[in-house]
C-alpha positions, 0 to 999 in steps of 0.5 A: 500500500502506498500513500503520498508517495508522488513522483516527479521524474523530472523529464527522464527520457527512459521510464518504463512504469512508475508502479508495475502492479504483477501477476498476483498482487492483492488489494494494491492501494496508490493513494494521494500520490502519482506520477508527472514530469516524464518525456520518454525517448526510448521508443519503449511503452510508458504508463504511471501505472501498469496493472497486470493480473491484480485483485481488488486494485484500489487508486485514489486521489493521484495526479497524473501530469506531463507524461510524454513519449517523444519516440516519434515514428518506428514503435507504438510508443504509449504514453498512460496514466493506466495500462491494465494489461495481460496476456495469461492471468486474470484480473477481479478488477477494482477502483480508479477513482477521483483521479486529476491527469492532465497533458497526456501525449505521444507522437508515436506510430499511433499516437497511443495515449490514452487516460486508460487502457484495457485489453488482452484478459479475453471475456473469461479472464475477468473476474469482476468489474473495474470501476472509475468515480469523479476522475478528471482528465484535460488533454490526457491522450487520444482518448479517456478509455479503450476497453478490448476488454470488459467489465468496465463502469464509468460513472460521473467523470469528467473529460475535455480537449482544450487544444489541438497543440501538442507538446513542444517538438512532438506535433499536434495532438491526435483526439480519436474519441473519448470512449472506445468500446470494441474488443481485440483478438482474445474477447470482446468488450461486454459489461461495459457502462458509460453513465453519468458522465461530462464529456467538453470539446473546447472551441478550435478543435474544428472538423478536421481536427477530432474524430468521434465522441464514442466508438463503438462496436464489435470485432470478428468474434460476435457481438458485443453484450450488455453495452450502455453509454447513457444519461451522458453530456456532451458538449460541442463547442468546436469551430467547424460545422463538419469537414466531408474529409474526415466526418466527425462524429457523436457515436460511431459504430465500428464495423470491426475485423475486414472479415467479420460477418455479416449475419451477426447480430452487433449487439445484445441488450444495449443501450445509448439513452438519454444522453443530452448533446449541445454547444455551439460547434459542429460536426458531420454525424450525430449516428454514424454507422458507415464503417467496414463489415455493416451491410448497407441494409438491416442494421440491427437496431433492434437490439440496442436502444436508442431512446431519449437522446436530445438534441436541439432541432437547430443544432448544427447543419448536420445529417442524423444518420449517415 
């Protein structure tokens, strides 16, 4: 257990983890301390925390600022605050909760930064489910949470871009979307609830420059299973009122793997409700469901209710449904 305890790395250019959380632990607990200052070079991945296959994991009241990785082109090169990942053990998940990051970036292959990242457990190495509370997060990557994984809920956090400037020498920033829920080779993303949270895009980060609010869907292994993104808002207040080139979006459905077929159905007992969408900006599509692996006919939207969601009639010059 671990307690006041914050680093400052001082802009070290080789830093792999400032807590590498192993196979095995029970009931770690970071509290009141964190990670800042750090400016990777190495090409190697970087995260203030690497939880692997840990029980009851508990994360409370850090600060994550300036994680940087500066590798450029050549290795993924990630820049987190978590990385909650495995490839054998299983995890009974745990707490991550009321949490400051701010100025998360990479200008890696992919840009991969993200507040939080979870993936390789597969749907049979999850015990239980990780759960995030009044975290707050500015400019912390290309996106708050990617879940390849399941077993996540997300309540009352609180997440915005501010710039699409990036950080000296590294380029501009990448903002693929706030939430990317979908799986990855070993399962999918099911159990997985976004609810009650702020979501702010700030002023100039116009069309071309942000890609989707949420990004959604199954991969080549089926559907994805008890998904619910609701009673969320969402605040645009973006310059552009579109850009046909890049087609930024509210929830954009991802069709998934070039093979995945094309008679399953995307997904059971799911939700996007009640979410209330507003501000002054723009962008293309409010549902875009034009992606690889949907057929051009007979979505299923049977199985996921989209009801309630507001959004003002006068609100952007933009198509419903592409």
């Amino acid at each position: 257990r671990i307690y006041s305890s914050p680093i400052d790395a001082e802009n070290s250019t080789k830093i792999d983890f400032g807590w590498d959380v192993m196979n095995g632990s029970h009931r770690f607990h970071l509290i009141n301390s964190g990670m800042i200052n750090t400016k990777v070079t190495d090409g190697a991945n970087h995260s203030a925390v690497r939880l692997r296959a840990v029980d009851d994991f508990h994360i409370a009241g850090n600060l994550f600022q300036n994680l940087l990785n500066k590798s450029g082109t050549g290795s993924t090169a990630r820049a987190n605050a978590f990385w909650h990942s495995d490839k054998t053990g299983s995890t009974s998940g745990g707490y991550i909760v009321n949490n400051t990051s701010i100025n998360l970036q990479s200008n890696g292959d992919r840009d991969d930064s993200e507040f939080y990242t979870k993936q390789g457990f597969g749907n049979s190495r999850v015990g239980d489910y990780t759960r995030f509370f009044a975290n707050r997060t500015t400019n912390s990557g290309k996106r708050f949470a990617k879940n390849q994984t399941g077993k996540s809920i997300f309540l009352s956090n609180f997440m915005e871009w501010t710039e699409k400037e990036g950080n000296p020498g590294m380029g501009d920033r990448k903002l693929e979307s706030f939430f990317a829920i979908f799986g990855d080779g070993d399962g999918r993303a099911n159990d997985v609830t976004v609810r009650n949270n702020r979501l702010l895009i700030h002023p100039g980060l116009d069309g071309n420059k942000f890609g989707r609010v949420f990004e959604l869907g199954p991969t080549r292994v089926g559907a994805l299973e008890d998904m619910h993104v609701d009673n969320n808002k969402i605040v645009i207040n973006s310059d552009d009122r579109g850009n046909s080139n890049h087609n930024p979006s509210v929830f954009f459905f991802n069709g998934g793997e070039e093979n995945a077929p094309s008679d399953y159905d995307r997904f059971l007992r799911g939700s996007i409700k009640d979410n209330y969408i507003s501000g002054s900006g723009g962008i293309e599509y409010i549902w875009n469901f034009y992606s690889d692996g949907y057929p051009d006919t007979g979505w299923p939207r049977g199985n996921l209710d989209m009801s309630g969601n507001v959004y003002p009639d006068n609100f952007w010059t933009v198509k419903e449904f592409r």
